[in-house]
C-alpha positions as CSV (number, residue, x, y, z in Angstrom):
1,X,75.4,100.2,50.3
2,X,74.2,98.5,46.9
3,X,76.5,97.4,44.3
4,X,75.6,100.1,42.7
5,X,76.7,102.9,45.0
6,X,80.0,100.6,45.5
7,X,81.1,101.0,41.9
8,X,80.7,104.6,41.8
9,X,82.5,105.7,44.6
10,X,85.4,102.8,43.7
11,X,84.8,105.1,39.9
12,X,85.1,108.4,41.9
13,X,88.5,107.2,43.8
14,X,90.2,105.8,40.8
15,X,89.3,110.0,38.7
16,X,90.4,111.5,42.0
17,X,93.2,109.9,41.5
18,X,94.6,110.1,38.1
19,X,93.8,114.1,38.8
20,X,96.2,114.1,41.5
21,X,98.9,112.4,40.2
22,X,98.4,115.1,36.8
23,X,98.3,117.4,39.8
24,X,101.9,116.3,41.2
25,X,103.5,116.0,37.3
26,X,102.0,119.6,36.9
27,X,103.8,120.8,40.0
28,X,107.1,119.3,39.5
29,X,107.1,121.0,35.6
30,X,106.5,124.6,37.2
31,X,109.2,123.9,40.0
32,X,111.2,122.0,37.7
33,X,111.6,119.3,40.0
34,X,112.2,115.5,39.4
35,X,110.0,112.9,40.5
36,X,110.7,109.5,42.1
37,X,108.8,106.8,41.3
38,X,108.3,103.2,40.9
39,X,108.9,101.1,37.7
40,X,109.1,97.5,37.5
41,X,110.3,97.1,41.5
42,X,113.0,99.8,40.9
43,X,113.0,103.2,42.2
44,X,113.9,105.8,39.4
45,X,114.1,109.5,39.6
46,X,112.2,111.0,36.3
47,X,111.5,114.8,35.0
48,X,108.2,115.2,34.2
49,X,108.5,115.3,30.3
50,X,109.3,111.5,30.6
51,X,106.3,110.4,32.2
C-alpha cells in the first residue's frame, strides 16, 4: 500500500468518524438523552446542546 493510499484511508477514518459522533449527539437530542464523555481525564455527563 503506497503512502498515498495510507493517507486516504487514515482521511476516510478520521470523516467516518466525526459523522458518527454528529450521529450519536443527533440521537441523544431526539431521545433527549445525556451523554457521558471524557474531558480533561474526568468523566462528565453532558446534554447535547453543550457539546
Amino acid at each position: 500500500m503506497s503512502e498515498k493510499e495510507i493517507l486516504e484511508m487514515q482521511r476516510l477514518i478520521d470523516e467516518g468518524i466525526v459523522l458518527a459522533q454528529r450521529r450519536l449527539v443527533e440521537r441523544s437530542r431526539l431521545f433527549k438523552s445525556t451523554l457521558v464523555v471524557t474531558r480533561n481525564g474526568h468523566v462528565v455527563e453532558l446534554q447535547p446542546d453543550e457539546i
